[in-house]
C-alpha angles and dihedrals in degrees: 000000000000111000116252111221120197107211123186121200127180112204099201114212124203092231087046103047086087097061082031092065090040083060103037085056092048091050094052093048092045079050092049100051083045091062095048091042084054105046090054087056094048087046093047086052097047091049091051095043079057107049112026098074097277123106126235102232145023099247078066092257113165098202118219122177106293094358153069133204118198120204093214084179141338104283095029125066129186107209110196137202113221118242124182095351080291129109100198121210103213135161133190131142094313103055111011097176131051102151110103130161130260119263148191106278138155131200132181134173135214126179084343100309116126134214125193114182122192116183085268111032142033122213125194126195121189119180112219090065130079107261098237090045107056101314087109119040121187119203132185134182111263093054099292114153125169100190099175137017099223094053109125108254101227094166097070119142101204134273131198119326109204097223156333114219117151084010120150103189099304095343126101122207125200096226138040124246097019126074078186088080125085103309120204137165120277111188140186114255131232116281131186103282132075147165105233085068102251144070126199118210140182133218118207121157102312101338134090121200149175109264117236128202104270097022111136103236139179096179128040131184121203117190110185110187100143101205095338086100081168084065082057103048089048086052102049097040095056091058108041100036133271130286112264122255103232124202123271092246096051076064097063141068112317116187111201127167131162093236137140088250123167131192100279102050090062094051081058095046089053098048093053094052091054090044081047085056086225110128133237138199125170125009130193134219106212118187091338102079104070140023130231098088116250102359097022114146094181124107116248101234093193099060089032118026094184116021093188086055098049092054086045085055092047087047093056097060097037099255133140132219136202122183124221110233140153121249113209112047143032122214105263095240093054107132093229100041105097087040084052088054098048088058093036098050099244136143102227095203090048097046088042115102139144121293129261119298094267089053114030099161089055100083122200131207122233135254134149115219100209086068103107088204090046104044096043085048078058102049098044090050103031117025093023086068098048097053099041073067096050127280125145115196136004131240102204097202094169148031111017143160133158083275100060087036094054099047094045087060090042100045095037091053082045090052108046096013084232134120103282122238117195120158112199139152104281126234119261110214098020125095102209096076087111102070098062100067118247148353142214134221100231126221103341127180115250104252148115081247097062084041100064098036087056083057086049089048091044096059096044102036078057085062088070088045088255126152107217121207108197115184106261112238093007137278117252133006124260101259141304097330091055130214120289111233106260111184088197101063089046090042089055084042092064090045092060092047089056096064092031124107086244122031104197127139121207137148137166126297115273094232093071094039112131102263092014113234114257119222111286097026138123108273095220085194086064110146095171101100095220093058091070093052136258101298093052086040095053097057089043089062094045089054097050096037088051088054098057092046095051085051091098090057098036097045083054090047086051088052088053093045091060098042105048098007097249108149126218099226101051138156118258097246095067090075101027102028096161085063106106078190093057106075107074125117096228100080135022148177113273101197116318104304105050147055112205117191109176122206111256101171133080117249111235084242096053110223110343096046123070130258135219130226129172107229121193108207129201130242118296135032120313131180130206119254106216098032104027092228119154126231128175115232136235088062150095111248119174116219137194117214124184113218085268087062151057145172106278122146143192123203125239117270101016125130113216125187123214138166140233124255112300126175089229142345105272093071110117112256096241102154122039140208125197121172123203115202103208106234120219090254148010112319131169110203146166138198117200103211110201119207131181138139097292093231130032122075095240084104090077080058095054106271097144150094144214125207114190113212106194125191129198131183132188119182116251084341107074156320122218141189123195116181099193112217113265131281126218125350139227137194104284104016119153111256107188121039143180123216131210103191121189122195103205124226095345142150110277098259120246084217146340131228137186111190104351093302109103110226130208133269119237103007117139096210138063113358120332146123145247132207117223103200098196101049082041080224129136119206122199123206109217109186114211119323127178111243096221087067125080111247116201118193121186131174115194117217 
């Protein structure tokens, strides 16, 4: 259809200007009174769009003079300053969302004071108060008020610490290697739960924050839960980005020492950990691997005579490697450091200054890694060459900042199309330290102190979605006297590792150890279990056997976690928050199944004796791990636990899947065992077990599935099994799977059933199942199924 065009043309005459200009004006003063006449109405609108229960706008905004709040959802709020008539959207590292869907609000107005009500909060401005003190008021239902912004939060429940190098428990010392040296404090900051039900933010160029009474601000956050600290996560985590998922074999077991190593003592490292039968994963090469001194980037020939041969030979036996090395700065005789600052944009003379305070005469050349251009010039010149050879993940022990922390995750994902792993000293101050995948605890003193305080760190690091990577038996001795091997402190250290987000050992080199240790003697920063003798050696292989089993269970928490930012370490008031007796830094919920509560105290005895620890477990019914014992919840039990052993529960009813020994996590999970802890009375339960390729980043694309274990009891009637077919599929999936399925502490069945055909007791071949009257368990043997298919087991009782 051809397009019809109106166009309008004055010919403008000499004799008729005159009327012409009389018109024009009058035009021009009809257009004028328009526009007022127009503007009243707009205004009246807009008043009555405010304040009679419909909101202004569609991103759910309530407009008051100069300012705009902004229900998000229904329990978080944004409150804005207006600048330039504008209220800008605008994310960076700090907030990365800010699209959120419309919702159900109401807002009235009376003599000026506005209410705006969400299905879950209810939020009051009156305007003849300040804004931050009293001018905006938060309710929830349960008796939750905030009534001013600035008032001091004393309810917190922690947050991320940065660090804790030279730390001794909560104690800082001025030097390493001597508590001797100025001690100071050293706490935990704020984090984004608390117990009096909200939490205030502010948003400044990439960086969220807590706010603080007196901050100049232009954006708030308020995020009211109460005690649903789960609402909280979900909040904050919508706003500020998703927890990362990180690879299966970050997960495992990661060996890490300052030593002098080569090639080929890792080959027999290696070798030893798979004749232990105690699995590996990853291992890092700390200051060995390159010359240089402190900011070196060159391979050391002399411990590795062919870097891409070593990672083939890592490769070989599964096994992942990261590199130590310093952000921030390159030795000023490196070959390639005045062509990195040509590219870089740097004045060599001018970034060039004298080296760290251990090594003055070795100068260092400037760079500052929060510089996009900078930072990128050193990647592609640097880290892109090591891991074209090979390497697998990065451990950031110097300079950083959420720039540099940023662009590792970015470029290193850019670079292998993998999940990225990058361990760094995390950001104190900043919420956004969870994106950026894991941090590690710095230079910390050997001692049952600093152990416990890395289990403190641990839970409330986990409020701020964070997984936290202590060094495993501790890092550096006490002072000159050193610190006298003690195999116990190391064997509970390993405990705790075992049911930690990282599992990663380190300590200090030998070498520099206080007295240094002489040729032939004992290394007391050891971290090789069979060094410290069978009984030490034994635990260890329990801990780290124990991990590997749990990593069904944990590689689908991770998935949660990032989901829905539960995290897998987690305090036990997130999941029992009415509980006075939940928040306490000495236990802790490990997913959703289990409590886990580490010994962090010597026996009397050391190592061969037991030792005692009081456990407050939550409501319910909950069975020992190790031992199967039942115990019933909401109540203070004391334990013994000998050094092979440590609290860890399971609730009733639960179903957990494990699986057997591996030698590391990428084995297919052909086999699989799932344990069903018989509950008092009748429950009706399911697992979701996740499952991907543990590696690649298809799984944002869909390359996943999902498998539903559900688990039914009925007292002195039934229990039943159903394992649901498969959802979802992704490149390498097993396909096939046989199951080994235990019903705890239950009745000896009358008869057992998979798929409607009863099966014999005590056959050794085909399917069948045992009766272990002891353990009062009954374990049932299920050959080869295909995933894709329903599997229904009933034992009849």
């Amino acid at each position: 259809m051809p397009r019809i065009r109106f166009r309008m043309r004055y010919k403008s005459e000499p004799t008729f200007r005159p009327r012409l200009q009389h018109l024009f004006k009058s035009h021009v003063l009809s257009m004028k009174i328009i526009q007022i006449i127009f503007c009243v109405l707009l205004f009246t609108l807009f008043h009555f769009a405010c304040f009679a229960g419909i909101l202004t706008a569609a991103d759910n905004s309530v407009f008051v003079p100069g300012m705009r709040i902004q229900i998000l959802t229904p329990t978080m709020i944004r409150i804005q300053k207006e600048i330039n008539h504008r209220y800008p959207d605008i994310t960076d590292l700090g907030v990365v969302n800010l699209s959120f869907p419309k919702m159900h609000v109401t807002t009235t107005e009376q003599n000026g004071i506005v209410v705006i009500e969400t299905d879950s909060m209810t939020v009051v401005f009156s305007p003849d108060r300040e804004i931050t003190r009293g001018g905006i008021t938060v309710s929830m239902p349960g008796g939750f008020t905030l009534s001013s912004l600035d008032s001091s939060d004393t309810s917190n429940l922690g947050g991320v610490i940065g660090s804790l190098d030279n730390c001794k428990g909560n104690i800082h010392y001025s030097e390493q290697n001597d508590v001797g040296s100025k001690p100071a404090p050293h706490p935990i900051p704020n984090g984004i739960l608390s117990r009096r039900g909200f939490t205030v933010l502010t948003h400044t160029p990439d960086t969220l924050y807590f706010y603080k009474s007196g901050n100049s601000w232009t954006e708030l956050y308020v995020l009211g839960y109460g005690h649903n600290y789960k609402q909280a996560f979900s909040d904050f985590f919508s706003l500020a980005g998703s927890v990362p998922m990180l690879p299966k074999w970050s997960l495992g077991f990661i060996y890490s020492r300052w030593k002098d190593y080569n090639e080929n003592d890792y080959r027999r490292i290696v070798a030893r950990f798979r004749k232990e039968r105690i699995p590996i994963d990853a291992i890092i090469l700390d200051m060995c691997w390159h010359v240089d001194y402190w900011y070196g980037f060159r391979y050391d020939t002399s411990h590795f005579s062919d870097m891409k041969e070593f990672h083939r030979w890592t490769d070989s036996v599964h096994l992942k490697t990261g590199f130590n090395h310093h952000a921030g700065a390159l030795y000023y005789k490196d070959p390639q450091v005045r062509e990195f600052c040509r590219r870089a944009g740097i004045n060599y003379d001018s970034a060039l200054t004298n080296g760290l305070p251990w090594e003055p005469e070795q100068k260092v050349v400037h760079y500052d890694p929060a510089n996009r251009k900078h930072f990128r010039t050193f990647y592609q010149m640097y880290l892109a060459r090591l891991m074209e050879d090979g390497l697998d993940f990065h451990w950031v022990d110097g300079e950083s900042s959420i720039y540099s922390s940023d662009l590792y995750r970015s470029l290193t994902t850019e670079f292998t199309g993998k999940r990225a792993v990058v361990m760094n000293r995390l950001q104190e101050n900043v919420l956004c330290n969870h994106r950026y995948p894991f941090g590690f605890s710095g230079d910390t003193y050997i001692s049952w102190e600093t152990m416990a305080y890395s289990l403190e760190t641990n839970i409330k690091g986990a409020n701020g979605g964070v997984y936290w990577s202590h060094d495993i038996g501790g890092y550096m001795p006490q002072g000159p006297a050193g610190y006298p091997p003690d195999g116990e402190i190391f064997a509970r250290w390993l405990q705790l590792g075992s049911v930690s987000p990282i599992f990663r050992v380190h300590a200090k080199k030998d070498l520099f150890w206080t007295p240094p240790c002489l040729p032939g003697e004992f290394d007391q920063g050891s971290r090789l279990p069979w060094e410290w003798g069978d009984t030490v050696l034994s635990s260890a292989r329990t801990s780290i056997q124990l991990r590997y089993k749990l990593l069904p269970y944990i590689y689908t928490m991770t998935r949660i976690a990032s989901e829905k930012g539960i995290p897998l370490c987690r305090g036990l008031y997130i999941d029992y928050p009415q509980s006075p007796e939940a928040y306490r830094y000495d236990e802790y919920c490990f997913g959703s199944s289990m409590v886990a509560a580490p010994i962090m105290t010597p026996s009397p005895q050391n190592m061969h004796g037991l030792t005692e620890k009081k456990i407050w477990l939550p409501e319910g019914m909950w069975y020992d791990y190790f031992t199967q014992e039942e115990f019933s919840g909401n109540r203070e039990i004391t334990v013994q636990k000998s050094i092979f052993e440590f609290p860890l529960y399971v609730k009733a009813g639960s179903i957990v899947p494990i699986a057997p020994y591996t030698e590391y996590s990428g084995v297919p999970l052909d086999t699989l065992i799932l344990l069903a802890f018989t509950p008092s009375e009748h429950v009706q339960n399911t697992f979701s077990l996740y499952e991907d390729d543990g590696e690649s980043s298809s799984f944002q694309q869909g390359q996943y599935r999902w498998i539903d274990f559900q688990y039914e009891y009925k007292p002195g009637r039934n229990q039943k099994i159903v394992i649901q077919k498969s959802r979802g599929s992704f490149k390498g999936e097993t396909k096939e799977r046989v199951y080994r399925i235990s019903l705890v502490n239950t009745a000896k069945p009358k008869n057992i059933a998979i798929d409607g055909k009863q099966i014999d007791e005590g056959s050794i071949a085909g399917e069948h199942w045992i009766w272990d009257a002891g353990k009062k368990t009954a374990v049932i043997f299920v050959s080869k199924r295909n995933v894709a298919n329903t599997l229904i087991i009933e034992g009849e009782l």
